[in-house]
C-alpha positions in Angstrom: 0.6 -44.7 112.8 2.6 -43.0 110.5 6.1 -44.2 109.2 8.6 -43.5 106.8 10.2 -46.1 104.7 13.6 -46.0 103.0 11.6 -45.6 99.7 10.2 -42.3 100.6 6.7 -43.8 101.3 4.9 -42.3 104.1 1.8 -45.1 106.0 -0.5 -43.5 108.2 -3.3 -44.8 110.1 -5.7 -42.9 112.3 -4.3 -42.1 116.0 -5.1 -39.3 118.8 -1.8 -39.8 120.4 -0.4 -36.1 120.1 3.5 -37.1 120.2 2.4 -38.8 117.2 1.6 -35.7 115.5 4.7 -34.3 116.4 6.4 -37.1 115.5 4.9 -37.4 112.0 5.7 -33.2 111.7 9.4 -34.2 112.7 9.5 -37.1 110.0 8.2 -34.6 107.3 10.6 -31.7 108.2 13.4 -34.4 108.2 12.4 -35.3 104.8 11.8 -31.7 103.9 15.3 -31.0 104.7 17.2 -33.9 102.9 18.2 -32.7 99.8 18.0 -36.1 98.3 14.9 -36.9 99.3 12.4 -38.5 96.9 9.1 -38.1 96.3 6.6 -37.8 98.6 3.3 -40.5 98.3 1.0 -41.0 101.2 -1.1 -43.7 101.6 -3.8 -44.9 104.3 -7.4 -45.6 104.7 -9.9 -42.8 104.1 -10.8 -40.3 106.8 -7.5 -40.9 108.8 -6.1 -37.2 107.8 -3.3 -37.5 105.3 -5.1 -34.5 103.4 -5.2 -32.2 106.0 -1.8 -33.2 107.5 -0.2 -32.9 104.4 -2.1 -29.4 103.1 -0.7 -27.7 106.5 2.6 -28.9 106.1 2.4 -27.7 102.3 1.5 -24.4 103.6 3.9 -23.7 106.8 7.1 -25.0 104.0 5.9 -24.1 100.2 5.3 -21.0 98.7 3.7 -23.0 95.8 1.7 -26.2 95.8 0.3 -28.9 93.2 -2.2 -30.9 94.5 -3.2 -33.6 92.0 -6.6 -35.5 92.9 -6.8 -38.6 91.3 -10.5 -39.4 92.0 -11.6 -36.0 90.9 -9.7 -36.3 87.7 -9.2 -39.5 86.9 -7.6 -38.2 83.1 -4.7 -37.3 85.0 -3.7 -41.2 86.2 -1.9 -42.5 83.1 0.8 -39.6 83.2 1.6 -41.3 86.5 1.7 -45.1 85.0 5.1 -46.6 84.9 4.4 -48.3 81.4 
């Protein structure tokens, strides 16, 4: 299931149910469109599709996109530190 909290924090976890989908598309095109939104973090397990969800979204909405790996460049984690 994917959801979106108050926070701006997107959960999802792996599902085949195709309203889902579109209901996961909707929730990112609603939060696409609010022009206070905050940043977008997802967060689930491994191999549940957040990459690829949010890559295709990237590319139907942005002209440009940073994608910023963590585990492929780990240097990159204490710009993103609160302290």
């Amino acid at each position: 299931m994917f959801t979106l909290a108050k926070n701006g924090l997107f959960n999802y976890n792996r599902c085949g149910d195709t309203m889902l989908k579109r209901k996961i598309n909707r929730d990112l095109i609603t939060w696409h469109d609010n022009p206070s939104r905050l940043a977008l973090l997802i967060k689930g397990p491994r191999g549940v599709g957040k990459t690829t969800l949010i890559e295709r979204f990237a590319k139907e909405n942005y002209k440009y996109v940073v994608k910023l790996d963590f585990e492929k460049n780990p240097e990159l984690i204490p710009f993103f530190n609160e302290n």
